[in-house]
N, C-alpha and C positions, 0 to 999 in steps of 0.2 A: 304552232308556228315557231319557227330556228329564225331569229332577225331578219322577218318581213319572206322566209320562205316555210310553203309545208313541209313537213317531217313527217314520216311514220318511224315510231319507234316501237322495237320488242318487249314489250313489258316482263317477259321472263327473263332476258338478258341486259337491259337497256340498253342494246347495241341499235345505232340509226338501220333503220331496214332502207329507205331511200329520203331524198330530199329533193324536192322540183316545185316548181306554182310557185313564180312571185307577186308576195298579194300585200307587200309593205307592211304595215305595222296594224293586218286588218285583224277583222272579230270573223268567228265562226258560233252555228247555230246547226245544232244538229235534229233536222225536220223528218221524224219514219227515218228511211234509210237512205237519207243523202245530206250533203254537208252543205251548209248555205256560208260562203264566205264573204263579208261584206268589208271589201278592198279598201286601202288610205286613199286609193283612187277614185272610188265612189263606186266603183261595179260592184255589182250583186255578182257574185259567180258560184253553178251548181255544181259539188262535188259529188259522186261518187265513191265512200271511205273504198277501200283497195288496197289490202297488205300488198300486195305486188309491186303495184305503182302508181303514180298520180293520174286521177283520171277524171279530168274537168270534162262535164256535163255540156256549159255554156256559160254565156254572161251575156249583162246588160247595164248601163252607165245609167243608174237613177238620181245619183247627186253629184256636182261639182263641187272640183277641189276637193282637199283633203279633209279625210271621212276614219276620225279614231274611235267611234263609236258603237257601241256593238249594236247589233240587229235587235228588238225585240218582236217577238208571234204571241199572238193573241187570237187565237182561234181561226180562222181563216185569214186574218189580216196581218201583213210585216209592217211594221215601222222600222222608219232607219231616218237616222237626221245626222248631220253634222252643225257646226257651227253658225251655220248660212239659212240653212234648209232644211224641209222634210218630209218624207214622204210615208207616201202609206197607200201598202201595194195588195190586195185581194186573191189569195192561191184559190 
């Protein structure tokens, strides 16, 4: 994350390869081979990693208001809470 946006950057050069997806000051969890980004907004949203370019999956609003907390996985099960609430979701 580059201030609430995704980044991919080149690890051999550290030059930005692109920047797109704003996901505000959220946590990402990297699930097999896709990124789970859980938004200041509260959406769950599915990334797709992609040196080329940003490429969101989907999304879904499982917590209201603002959500700085990262996702935790626990075997088939996500947890996500923020301040308010929490939930816990079964892949």
């Amino acid at each position: 994350m580059d201030d609430g946006t995704m980044a991919c950057v080149n690890l051999e050069n550290g030059k930005r390869v692109w920047k797109d997806g704003r996901y505000g000051h959220g946590q990402m969890l990297l699930v097999g081979a896709k990124l789970l980004v859980m938004a200041e907004s509260g959406e769950l949203v599915e990334v797709r990693p992609n040196a080329e370019r940003h490429e969101e999956l989907g999304r879904v609003a499982i917590l209201n208001g603002k959500t700085w907390n990262p996702p935790a996985l626990a075997g088939r099960y996500l947890l996500a809470r923020n301040d308010k609430e929490a939930v816990c979701l079964k892949f």
